[in-house]
GUZANU-598594 format. One record per residue (C-alpha): residue number from 1; residue in one letter; x, y, z. Coordinates in nm, 4 decimals. Each point is the difference from the previous one (the first is absolute). Layout:
<sites>
<site seq="NUM" type="A" east="X" north="Y" up="Z"/>
...
</sites>
This chain:
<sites>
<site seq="1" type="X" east="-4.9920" north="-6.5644" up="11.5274"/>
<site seq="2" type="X" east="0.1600" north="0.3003" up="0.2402"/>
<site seq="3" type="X" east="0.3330" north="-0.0134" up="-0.2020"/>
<site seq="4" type="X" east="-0.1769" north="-0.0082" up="-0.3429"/>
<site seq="5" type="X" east="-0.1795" north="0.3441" up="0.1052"/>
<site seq="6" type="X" east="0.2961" north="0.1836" up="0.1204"/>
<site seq="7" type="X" east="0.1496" north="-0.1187" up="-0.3185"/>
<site seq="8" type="X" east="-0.2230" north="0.2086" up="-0.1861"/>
<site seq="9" type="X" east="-0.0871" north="0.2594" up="0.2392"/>
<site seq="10" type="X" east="0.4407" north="0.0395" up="-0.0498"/>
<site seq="11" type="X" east="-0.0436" north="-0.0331" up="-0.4105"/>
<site seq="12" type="X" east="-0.2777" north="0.2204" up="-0.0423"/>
<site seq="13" type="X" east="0.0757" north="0.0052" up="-0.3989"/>
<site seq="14" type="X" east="-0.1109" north="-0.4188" up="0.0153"/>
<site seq="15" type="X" east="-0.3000" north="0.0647" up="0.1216"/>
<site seq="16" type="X" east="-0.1159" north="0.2280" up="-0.2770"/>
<site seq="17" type="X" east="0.1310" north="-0.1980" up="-0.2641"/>
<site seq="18" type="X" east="-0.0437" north="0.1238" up="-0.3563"/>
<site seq="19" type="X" east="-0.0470" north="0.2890" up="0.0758"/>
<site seq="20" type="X" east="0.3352" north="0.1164" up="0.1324"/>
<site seq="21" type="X" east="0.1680" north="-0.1496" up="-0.3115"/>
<site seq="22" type="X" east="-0.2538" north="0.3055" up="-0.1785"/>
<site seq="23" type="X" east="0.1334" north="0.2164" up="0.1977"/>
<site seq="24" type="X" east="0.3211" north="-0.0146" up="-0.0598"/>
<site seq="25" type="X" east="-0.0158" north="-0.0846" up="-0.3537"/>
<site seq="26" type="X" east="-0.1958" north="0.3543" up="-0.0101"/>
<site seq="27" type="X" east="0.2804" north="0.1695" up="0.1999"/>
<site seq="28" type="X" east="0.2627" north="-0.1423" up="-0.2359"/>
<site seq="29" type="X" east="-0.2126" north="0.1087" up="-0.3305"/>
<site seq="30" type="X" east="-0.0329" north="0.3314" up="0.1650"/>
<site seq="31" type="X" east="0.3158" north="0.0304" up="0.0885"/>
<site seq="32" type="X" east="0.1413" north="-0.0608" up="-0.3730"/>
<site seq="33" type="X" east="-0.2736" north="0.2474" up="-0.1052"/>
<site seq="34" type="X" east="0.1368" north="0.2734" up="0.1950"/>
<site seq="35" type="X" east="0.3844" north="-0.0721" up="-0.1309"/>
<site seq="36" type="X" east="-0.1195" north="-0.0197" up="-0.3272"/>
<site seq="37" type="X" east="-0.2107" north="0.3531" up="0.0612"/>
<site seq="38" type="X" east="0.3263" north="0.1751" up="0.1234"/>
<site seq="39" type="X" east="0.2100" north="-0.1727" up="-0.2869"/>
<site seq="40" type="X" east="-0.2259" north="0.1765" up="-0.2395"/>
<site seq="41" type="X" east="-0.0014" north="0.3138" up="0.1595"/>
<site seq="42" type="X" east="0.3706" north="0.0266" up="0.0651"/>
<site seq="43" type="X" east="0.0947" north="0.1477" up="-0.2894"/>
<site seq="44" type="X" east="-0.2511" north="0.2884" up="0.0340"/>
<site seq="45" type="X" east="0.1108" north="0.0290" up="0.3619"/>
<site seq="46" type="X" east="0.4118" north="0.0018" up="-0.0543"/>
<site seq="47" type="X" east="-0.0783" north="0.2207" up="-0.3040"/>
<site seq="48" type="X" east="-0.1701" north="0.2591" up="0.2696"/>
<site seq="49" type="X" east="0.2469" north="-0.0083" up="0.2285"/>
<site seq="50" type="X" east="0.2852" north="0.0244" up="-0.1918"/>
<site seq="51" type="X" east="-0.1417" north="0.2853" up="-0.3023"/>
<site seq="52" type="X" east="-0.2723" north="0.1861" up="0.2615"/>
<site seq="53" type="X" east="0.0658" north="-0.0865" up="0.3261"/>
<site seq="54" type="X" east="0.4247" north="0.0902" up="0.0099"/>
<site seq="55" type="X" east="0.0476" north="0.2520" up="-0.2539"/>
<site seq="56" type="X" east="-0.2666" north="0.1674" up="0.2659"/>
<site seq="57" type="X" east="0.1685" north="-0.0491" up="0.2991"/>
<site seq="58" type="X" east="0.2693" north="0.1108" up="-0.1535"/>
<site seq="59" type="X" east="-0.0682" north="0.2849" up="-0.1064"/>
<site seq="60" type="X" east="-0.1045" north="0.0966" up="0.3280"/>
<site seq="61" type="X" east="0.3146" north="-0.1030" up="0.1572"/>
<site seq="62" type="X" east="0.1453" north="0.2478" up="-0.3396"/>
<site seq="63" type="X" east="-0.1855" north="0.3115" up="0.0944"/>
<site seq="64" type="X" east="0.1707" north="0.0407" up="0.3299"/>
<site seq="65" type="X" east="0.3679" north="-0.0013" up="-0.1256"/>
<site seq="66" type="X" east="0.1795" north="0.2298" up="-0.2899"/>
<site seq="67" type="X" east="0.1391" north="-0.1852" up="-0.2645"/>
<site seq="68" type="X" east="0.2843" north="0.0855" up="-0.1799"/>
<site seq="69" type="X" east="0.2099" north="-0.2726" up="-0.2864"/>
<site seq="70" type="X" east="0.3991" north="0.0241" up="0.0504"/>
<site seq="71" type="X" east="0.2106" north="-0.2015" up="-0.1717"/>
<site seq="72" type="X" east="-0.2299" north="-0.1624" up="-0.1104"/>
<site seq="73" type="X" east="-0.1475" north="-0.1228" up="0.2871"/>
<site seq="74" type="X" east="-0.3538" north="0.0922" up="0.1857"/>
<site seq="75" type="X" east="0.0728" north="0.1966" up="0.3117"/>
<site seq="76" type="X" east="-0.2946" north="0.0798" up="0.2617"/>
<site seq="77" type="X" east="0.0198" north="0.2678" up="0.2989"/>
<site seq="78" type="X" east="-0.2621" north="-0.0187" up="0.2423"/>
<site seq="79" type="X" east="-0.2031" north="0.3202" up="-0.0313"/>
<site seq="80" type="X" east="-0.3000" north="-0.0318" up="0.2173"/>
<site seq="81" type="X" east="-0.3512" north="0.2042" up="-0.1545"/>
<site seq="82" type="X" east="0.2435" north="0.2561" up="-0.1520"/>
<site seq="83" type="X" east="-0.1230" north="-0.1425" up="-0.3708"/>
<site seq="84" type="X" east="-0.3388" north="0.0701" up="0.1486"/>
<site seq="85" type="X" east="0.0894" north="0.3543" up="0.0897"/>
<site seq="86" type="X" east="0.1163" north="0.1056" up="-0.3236"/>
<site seq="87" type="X" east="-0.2928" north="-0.1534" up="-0.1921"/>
<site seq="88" type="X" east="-0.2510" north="0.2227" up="0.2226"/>
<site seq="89" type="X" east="0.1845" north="0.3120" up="0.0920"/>
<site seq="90" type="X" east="0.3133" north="0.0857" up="-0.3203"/>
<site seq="91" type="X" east="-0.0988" north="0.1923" up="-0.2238"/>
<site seq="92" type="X" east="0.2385" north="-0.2019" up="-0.2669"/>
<site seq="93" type="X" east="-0.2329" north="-0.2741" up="0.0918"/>
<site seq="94" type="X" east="-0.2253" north="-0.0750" up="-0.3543"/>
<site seq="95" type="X" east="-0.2155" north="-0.2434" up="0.2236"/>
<site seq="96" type="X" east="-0.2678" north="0.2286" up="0.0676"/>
<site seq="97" type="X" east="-0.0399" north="0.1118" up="-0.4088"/>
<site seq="98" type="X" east="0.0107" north="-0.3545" up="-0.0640"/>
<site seq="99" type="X" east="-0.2641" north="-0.1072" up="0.2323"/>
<site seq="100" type="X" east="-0.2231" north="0.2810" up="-0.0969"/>
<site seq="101" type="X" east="-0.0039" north="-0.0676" up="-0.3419"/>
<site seq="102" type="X" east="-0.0143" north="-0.3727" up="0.0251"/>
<site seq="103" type="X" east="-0.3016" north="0.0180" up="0.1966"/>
<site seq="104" type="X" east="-0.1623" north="0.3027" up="-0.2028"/>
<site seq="105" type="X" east="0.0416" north="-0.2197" up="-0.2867"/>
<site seq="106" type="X" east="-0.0972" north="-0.3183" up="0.1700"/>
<site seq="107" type="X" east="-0.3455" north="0.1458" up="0.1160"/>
<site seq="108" type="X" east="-0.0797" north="0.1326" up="-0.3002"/>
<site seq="109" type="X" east="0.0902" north="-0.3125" up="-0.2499"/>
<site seq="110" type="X" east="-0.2118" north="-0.1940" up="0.2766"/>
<site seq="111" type="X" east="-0.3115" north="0.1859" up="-0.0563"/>
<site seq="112" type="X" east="0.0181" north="0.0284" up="-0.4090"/>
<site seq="113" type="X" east="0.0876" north="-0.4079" up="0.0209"/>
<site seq="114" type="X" east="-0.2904" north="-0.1131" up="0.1908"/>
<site seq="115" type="X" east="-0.2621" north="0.2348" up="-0.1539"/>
<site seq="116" type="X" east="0.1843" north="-0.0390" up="-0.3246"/>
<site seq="117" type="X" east="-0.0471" north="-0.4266" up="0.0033"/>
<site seq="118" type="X" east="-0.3460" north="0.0492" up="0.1597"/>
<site seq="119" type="X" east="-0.1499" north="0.2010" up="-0.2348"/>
<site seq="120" type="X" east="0.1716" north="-0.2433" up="-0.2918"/>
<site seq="121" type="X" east="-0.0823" north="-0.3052" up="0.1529"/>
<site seq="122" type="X" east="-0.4000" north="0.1251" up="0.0183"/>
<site seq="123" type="X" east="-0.0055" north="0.0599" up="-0.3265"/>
<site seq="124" type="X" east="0.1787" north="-0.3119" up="-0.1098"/>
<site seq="125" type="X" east="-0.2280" north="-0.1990" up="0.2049"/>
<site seq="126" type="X" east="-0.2931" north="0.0608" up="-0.2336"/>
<site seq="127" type="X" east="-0.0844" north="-0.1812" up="-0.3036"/>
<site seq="128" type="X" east="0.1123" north="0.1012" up="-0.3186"/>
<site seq="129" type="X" east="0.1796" north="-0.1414" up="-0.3098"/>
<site seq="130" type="X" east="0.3779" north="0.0246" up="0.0286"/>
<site seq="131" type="X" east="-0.0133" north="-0.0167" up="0.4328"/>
<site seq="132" type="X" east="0.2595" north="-0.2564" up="0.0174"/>
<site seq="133" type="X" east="0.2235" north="0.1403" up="-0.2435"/>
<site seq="134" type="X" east="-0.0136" north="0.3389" up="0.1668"/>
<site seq="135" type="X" east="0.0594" north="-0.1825" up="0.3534"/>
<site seq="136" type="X" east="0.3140" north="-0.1629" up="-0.1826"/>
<site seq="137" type="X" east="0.1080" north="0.3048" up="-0.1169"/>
<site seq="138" type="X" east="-0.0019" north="0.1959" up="0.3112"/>
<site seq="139" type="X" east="0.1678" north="-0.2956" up="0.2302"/>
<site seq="140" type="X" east="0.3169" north="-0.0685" up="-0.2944"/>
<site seq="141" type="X" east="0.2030" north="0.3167" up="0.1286"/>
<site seq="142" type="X" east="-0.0039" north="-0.1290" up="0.3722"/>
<site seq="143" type="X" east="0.1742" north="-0.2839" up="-0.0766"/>
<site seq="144" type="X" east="0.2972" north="0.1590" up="-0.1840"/>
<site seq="145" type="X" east="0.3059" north="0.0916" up="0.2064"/>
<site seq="146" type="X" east="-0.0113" north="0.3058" up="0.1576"/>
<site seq="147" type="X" east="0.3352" north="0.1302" up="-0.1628"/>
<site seq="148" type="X" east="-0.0855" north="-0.1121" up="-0.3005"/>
<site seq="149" type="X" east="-0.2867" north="0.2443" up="0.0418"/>
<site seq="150" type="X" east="0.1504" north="0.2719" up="0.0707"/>
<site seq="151" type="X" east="0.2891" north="-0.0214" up="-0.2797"/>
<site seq="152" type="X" east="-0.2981" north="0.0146" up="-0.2472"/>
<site seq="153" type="X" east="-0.1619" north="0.2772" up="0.1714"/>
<site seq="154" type="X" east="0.3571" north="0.1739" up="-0.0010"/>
<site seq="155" type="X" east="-0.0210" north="-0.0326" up="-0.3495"/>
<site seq="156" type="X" east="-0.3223" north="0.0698" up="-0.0982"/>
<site seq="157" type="X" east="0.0219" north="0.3480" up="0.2080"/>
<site seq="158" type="X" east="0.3893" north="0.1506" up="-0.0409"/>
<site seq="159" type="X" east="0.0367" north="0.2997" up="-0.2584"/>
<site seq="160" type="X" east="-0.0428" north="-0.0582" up="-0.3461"/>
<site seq="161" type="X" east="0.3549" north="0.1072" up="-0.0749"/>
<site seq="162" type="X" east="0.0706" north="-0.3988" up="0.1265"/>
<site seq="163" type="X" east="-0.3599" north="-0.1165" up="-0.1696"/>
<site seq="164" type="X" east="-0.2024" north="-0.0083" up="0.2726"/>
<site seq="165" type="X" east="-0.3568" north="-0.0941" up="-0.1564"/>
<site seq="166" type="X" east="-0.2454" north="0.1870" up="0.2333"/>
<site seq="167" type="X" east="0.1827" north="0.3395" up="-0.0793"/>
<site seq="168" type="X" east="0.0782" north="-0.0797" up="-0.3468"/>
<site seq="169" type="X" east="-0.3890" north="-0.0575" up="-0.0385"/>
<site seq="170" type="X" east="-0.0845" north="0.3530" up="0.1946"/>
<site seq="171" type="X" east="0.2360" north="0.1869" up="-0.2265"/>
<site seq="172" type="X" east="-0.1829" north="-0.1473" up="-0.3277"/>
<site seq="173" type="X" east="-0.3252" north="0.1246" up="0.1350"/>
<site seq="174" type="X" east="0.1083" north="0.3531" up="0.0264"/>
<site seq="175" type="X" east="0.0823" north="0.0052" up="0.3681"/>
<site seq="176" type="X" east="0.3318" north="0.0818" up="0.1785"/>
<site seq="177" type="X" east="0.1916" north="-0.2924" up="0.0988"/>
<site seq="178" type="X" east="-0.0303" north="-0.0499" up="0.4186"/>
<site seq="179" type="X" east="0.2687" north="-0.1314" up="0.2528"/>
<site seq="180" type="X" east="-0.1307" north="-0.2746" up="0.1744"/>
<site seq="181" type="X" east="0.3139" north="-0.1078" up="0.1827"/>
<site seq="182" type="X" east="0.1342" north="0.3039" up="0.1449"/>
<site seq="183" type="X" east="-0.2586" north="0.1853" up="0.0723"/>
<site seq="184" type="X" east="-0.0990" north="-0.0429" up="0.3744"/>
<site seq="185" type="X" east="-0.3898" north="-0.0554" up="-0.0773"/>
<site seq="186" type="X" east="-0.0537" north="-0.1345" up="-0.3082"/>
<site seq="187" type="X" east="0.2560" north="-0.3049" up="0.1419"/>
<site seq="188" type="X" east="-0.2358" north="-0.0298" up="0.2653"/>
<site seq="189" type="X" east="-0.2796" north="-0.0227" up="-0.2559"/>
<site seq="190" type="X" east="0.2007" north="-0.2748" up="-0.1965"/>
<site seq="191" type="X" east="0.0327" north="-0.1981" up="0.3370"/>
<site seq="192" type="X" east="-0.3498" north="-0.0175" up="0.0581"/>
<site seq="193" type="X" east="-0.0634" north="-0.0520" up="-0.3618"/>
<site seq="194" type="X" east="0.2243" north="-0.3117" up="0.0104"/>
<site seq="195" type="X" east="-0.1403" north="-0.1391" up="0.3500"/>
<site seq="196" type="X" east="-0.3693" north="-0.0063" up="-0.1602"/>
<site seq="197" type="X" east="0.1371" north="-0.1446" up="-0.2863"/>
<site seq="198" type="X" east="0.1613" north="-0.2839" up="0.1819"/>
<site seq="199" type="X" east="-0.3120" north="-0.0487" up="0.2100"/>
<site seq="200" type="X" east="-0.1634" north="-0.3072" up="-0.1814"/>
<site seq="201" type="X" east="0.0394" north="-0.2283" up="0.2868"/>
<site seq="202" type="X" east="-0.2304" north="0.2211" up="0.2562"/>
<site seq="203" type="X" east="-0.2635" north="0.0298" up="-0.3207"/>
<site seq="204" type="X" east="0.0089" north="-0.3811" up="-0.0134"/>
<site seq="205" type="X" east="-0.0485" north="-0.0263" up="0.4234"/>
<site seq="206" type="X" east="-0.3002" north="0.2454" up="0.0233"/>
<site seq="207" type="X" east="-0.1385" north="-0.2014" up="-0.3501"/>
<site seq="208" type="X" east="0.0582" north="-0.3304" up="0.1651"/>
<site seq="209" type="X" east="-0.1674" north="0.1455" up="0.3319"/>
<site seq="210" type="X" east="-0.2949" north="0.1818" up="-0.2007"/>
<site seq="211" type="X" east="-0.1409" north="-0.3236" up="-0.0861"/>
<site seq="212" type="X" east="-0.0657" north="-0.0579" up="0.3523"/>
<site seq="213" type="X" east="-0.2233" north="0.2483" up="0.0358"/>
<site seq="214" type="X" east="-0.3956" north="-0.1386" up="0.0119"/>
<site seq="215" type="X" east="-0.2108" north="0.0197" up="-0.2950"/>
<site seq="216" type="X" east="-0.3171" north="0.0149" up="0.1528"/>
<site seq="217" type="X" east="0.0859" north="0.3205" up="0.2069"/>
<site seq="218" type="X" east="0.1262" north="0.1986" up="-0.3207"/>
<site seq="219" type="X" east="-0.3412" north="-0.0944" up="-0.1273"/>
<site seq="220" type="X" east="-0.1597" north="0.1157" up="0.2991"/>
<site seq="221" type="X" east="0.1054" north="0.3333" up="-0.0510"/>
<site seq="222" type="X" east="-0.1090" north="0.0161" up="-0.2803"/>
<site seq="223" type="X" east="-0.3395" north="-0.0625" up="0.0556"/>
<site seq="224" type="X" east="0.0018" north="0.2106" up="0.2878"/>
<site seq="225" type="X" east="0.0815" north="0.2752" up="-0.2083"/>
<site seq="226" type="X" east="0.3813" north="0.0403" up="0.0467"/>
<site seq="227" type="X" east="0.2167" north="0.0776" up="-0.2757"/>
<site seq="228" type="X" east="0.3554" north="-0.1292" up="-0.0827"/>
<site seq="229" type="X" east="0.1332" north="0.2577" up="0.3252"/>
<site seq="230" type="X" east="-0.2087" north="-0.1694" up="0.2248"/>
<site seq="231" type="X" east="0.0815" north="-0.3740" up="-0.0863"/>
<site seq="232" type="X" east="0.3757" north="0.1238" up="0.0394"/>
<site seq="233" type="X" east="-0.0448" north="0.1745" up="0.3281"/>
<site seq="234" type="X" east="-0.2594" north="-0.2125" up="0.1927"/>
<site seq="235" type="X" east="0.0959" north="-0.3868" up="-0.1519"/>
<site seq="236" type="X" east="0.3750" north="0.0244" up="-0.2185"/>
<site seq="237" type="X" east="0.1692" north="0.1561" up="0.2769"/>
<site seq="238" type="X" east="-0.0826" north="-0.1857" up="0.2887"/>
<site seq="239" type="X" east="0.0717" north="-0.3151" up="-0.1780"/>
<site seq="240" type="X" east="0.3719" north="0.0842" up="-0.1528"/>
<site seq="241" type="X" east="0.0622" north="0.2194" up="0.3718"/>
<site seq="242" type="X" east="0.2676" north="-0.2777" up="0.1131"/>
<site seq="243" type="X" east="0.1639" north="-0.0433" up="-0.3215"/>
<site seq="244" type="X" east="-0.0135" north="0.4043" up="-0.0524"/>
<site seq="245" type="X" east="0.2029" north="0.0305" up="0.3373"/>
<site seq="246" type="X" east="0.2668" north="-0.3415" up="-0.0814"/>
<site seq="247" type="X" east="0.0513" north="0.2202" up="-0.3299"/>
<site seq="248" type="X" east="0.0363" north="0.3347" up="0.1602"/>
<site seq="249" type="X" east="0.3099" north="-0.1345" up="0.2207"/>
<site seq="250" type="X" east="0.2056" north="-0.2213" up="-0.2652"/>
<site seq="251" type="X" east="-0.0353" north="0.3146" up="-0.2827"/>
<site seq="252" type="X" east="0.1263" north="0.2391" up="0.3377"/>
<site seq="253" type="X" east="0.2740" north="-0.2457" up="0.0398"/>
<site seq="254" type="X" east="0.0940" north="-0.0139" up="-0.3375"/>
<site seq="255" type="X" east="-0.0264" north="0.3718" up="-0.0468"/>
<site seq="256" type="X" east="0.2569" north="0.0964" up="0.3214"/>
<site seq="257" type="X" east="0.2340" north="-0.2461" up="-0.1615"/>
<site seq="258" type="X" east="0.0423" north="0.1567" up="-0.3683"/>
<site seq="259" type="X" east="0.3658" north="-0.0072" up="-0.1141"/>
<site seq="260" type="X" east="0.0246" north="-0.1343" up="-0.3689"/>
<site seq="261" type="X" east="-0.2104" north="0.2397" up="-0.1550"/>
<site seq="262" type="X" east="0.2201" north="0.2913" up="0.1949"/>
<site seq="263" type="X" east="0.2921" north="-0.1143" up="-0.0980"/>
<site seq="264" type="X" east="-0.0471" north="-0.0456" up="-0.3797"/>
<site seq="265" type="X" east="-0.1582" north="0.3227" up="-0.0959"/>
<site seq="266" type="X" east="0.1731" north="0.1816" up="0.2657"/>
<site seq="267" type="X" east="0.3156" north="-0.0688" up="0.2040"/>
<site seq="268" type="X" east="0.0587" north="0.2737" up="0.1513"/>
<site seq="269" type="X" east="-0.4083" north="0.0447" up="0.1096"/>
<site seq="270" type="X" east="-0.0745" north="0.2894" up="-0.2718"/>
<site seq="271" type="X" east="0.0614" north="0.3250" up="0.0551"/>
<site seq="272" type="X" east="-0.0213" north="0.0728" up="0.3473"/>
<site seq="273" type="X" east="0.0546" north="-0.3212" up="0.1442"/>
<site seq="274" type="X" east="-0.4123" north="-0.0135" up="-0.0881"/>
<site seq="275" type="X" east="0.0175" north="-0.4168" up="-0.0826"/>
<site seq="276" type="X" east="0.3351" north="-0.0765" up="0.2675"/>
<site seq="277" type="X" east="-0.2661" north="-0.2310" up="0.2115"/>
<site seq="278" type="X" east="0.1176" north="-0.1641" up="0.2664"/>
<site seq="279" type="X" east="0.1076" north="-0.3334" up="-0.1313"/>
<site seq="280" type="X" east="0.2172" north="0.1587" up="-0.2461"/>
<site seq="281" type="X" east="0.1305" north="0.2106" up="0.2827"/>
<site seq="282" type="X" east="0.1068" north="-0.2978" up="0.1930"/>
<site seq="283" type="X" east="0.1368" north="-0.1559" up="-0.2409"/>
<site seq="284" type="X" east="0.2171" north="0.2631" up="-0.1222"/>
<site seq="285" type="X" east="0.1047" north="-0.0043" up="0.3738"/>
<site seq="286" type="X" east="0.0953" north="-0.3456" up="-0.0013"/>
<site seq="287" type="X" east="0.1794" north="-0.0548" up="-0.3462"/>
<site seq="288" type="X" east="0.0580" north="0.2676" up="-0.1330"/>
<site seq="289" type="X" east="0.1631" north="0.2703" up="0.3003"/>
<site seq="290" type="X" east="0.2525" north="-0.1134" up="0.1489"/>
<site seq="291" type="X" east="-0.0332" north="-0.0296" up="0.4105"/>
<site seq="292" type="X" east="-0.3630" north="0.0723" up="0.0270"/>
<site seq="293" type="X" east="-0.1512" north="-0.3862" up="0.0066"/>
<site seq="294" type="X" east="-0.0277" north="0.0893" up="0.3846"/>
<site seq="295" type="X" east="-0.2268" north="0.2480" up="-0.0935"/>
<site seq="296" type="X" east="-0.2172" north="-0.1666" up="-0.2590"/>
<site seq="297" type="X" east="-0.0498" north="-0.2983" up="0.2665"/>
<site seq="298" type="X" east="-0.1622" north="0.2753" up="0.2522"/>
<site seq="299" type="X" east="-0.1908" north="0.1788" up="-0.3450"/>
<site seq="300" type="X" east="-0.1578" north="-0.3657" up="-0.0774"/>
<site seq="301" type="X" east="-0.1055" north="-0.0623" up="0.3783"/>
<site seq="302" type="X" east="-0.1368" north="0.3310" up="0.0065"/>
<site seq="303" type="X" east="-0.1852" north="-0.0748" up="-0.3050"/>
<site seq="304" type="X" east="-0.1578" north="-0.3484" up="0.1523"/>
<site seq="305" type="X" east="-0.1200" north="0.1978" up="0.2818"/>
<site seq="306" type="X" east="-0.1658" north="0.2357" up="-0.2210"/>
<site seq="307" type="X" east="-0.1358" north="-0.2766" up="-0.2157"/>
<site seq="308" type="X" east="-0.0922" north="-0.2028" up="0.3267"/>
<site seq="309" type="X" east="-0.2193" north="0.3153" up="0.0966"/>
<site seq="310" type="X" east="-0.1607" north="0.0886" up="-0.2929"/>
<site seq="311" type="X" east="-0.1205" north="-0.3773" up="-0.0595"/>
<site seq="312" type="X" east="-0.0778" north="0.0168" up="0.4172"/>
<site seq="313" type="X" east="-0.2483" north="0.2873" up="-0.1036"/>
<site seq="314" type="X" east="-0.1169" north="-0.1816" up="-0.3316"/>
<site seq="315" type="X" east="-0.1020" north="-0.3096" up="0.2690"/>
<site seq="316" type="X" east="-0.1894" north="0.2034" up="0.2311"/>
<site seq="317" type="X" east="-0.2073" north="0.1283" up="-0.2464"/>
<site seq="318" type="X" east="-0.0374" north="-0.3520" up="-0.1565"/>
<site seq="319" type="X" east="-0.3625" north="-0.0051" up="0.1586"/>
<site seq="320" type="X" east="-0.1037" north="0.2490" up="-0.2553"/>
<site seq="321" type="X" east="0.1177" north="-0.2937" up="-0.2086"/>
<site seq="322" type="X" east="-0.2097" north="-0.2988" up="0.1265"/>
<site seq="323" type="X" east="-0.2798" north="-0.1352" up="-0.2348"/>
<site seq="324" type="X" east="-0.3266" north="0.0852" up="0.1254"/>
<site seq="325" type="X" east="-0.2474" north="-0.3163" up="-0.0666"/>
<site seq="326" type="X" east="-0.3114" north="0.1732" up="0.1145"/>
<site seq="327" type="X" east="-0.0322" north="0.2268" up="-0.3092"/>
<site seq="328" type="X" east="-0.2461" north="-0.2163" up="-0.1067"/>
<site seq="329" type="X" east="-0.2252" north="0.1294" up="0.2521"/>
<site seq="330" type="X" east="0.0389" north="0.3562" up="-0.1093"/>
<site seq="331" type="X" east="-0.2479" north="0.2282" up="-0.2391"/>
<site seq="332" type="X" east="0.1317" north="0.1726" up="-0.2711"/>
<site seq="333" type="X" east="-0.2080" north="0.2851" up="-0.1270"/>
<site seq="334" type="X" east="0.1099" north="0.2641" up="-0.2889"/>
</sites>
């Protein structure tokens, strides 16, 4: 009887049976789970690494050496922070132009996007005859290529000596002929024309989101004597907030990194450098001048610290974006 209970109290898995046989049949089950779960996500990790993750890192390795191409070969000379130096303190250095205007530009198209779609997607929110075909119409030019885009912008506003239509039509009407593609403002103008114009995809978020917002407090105010203001401000607002603010950074992001539209009505960034942002700059610096790749490496790191600041300040504020569920405790009076 001894020796039978040290057998067990030695094979502790016999005395619970069944239930050790679970066990491990659960471990095994989670085990292939878990391969299966990184076999699926490999792709999405290798693709990270090897098109995010290294062209990164090396860039950063690039910014600290001076690269120059002879015979045909790539030839690197450590340099230390001297690319750094000449960005911030020559005065041949275009980087600080470039910034300016990128983010000029950039803060600007970011406020005429966002109350742009806003005020569009309110009004396409009501009901009326034709609301779906006005929502299609509004989304189709967000889903053509961006340089396809632009080419029939190009077109639409060069001179009418090469049949551009928009000048063509001014000239029938009586009025002189404008230059929309060398003229340092009007460009501007067409750039922010184009971004609203491409828009359809924000109109179609803050639609989606607008349905979210409660009945039953819109009617509220309206009983209580608010008018179309007041169910904005006090019950539309609060609700979209998060969505507002998740908008507000990817249209920022997307603004900082215009390039196509520079580069097909403008190479050279207008008169005055007025449209050389900074993505054009650094790429000019990479392909296009010879020896100055170096450089453009320390240009785009400078750039992701400026980008990693701005959206730092965008996330502080982001309590200013956080739905507030107790307006339906509030009192709206006219």
């Amino acid at each position: 009887m001894n020796s039978k209970r040290e057998a067990m109290l030695m094979n502790p898995e016999r005395k619970i049976g069944s239930k050790t046989v679970s066990a491990r049949r659960f471990a095994k089950g989670a085990t292939k789970e878990a391969i299966a779960g990184y076999l699926f996500a490999a792709p999405a990790i290798i693709g990270f690494l090897v098109l995010t993750m290294y062209p990164m890192l090396a860039s950063l390795y690039y910014s600290f050496h001076k690269i120059t191409i002879m015979s045909g070969s790539q030839v690197m000379e450590w340099i230390g922070l001297d690319n750094f130096r000449y960005i911030f303190s020559n005065p041949s250095s275009e980087f600080k132009k470039s910034i300016t205007v990128t983010l000029v530009y950039s803060f600007v198209n970011v406020a005429l996007v966002i109350v742009f779609c806003l005020i569009v997607a309110l009004l396409l929110n009501r009901k009326f005859i034709g609301r779906n075909v006005l929502r299609a119409i509004f989304f189709l030019p967000s889903v053509i290529p961006m340089l396809a885009t632009t080419i029939v912008w190009q077109m639409l506003l060069q001179n009418q000596a090469k049949g551009g239509l928009i000048n063509w039509v001014l000239l029938q009407m009586g009025i002189a002929p404008w230059d929309f593609l060398n003229d340092p403002l009007r460009i501007f103008y067409t750039l922010f024309i184009m971004s609203l114009w491409t828009c359809g995809g924000t109109i179609v978020v803050f639609i989606a989101t607008l349905q979210d917002v409660p009945g039953e407090l819109l009617e509220a105010v309206e009983m209580d004597g608010g008018n179309a203001w007041h169910k904005f401000l006090k019950v539309t607002y609060p609700t979209i907030k998060p969505v507002l603010f998740f908008q507000l950074i990817m249209c920022m992001m997307t603004s900082i990194q215009i390039y196509t539209q520079s580069v097909v009505l403008s190479r050279n960034g207008a008169p005055d450098r007025m449209t050389y942002f900074i993505n054009v700059m650094i790429y000019d610096h990479s392909f296009v001048q010879v020896g100055m790749r170096g450089l453009a490496s320390a240009e785009a790191w400078i750039v992701f610290l400026i980008t990693l600041v701005i959206t730092g300040v965008l996330f502080y504020f982001q309590g200013a974006f956080k739905r507030d569920d107790s307006m339906g405790k509030r009192k709206w009076v006219r």
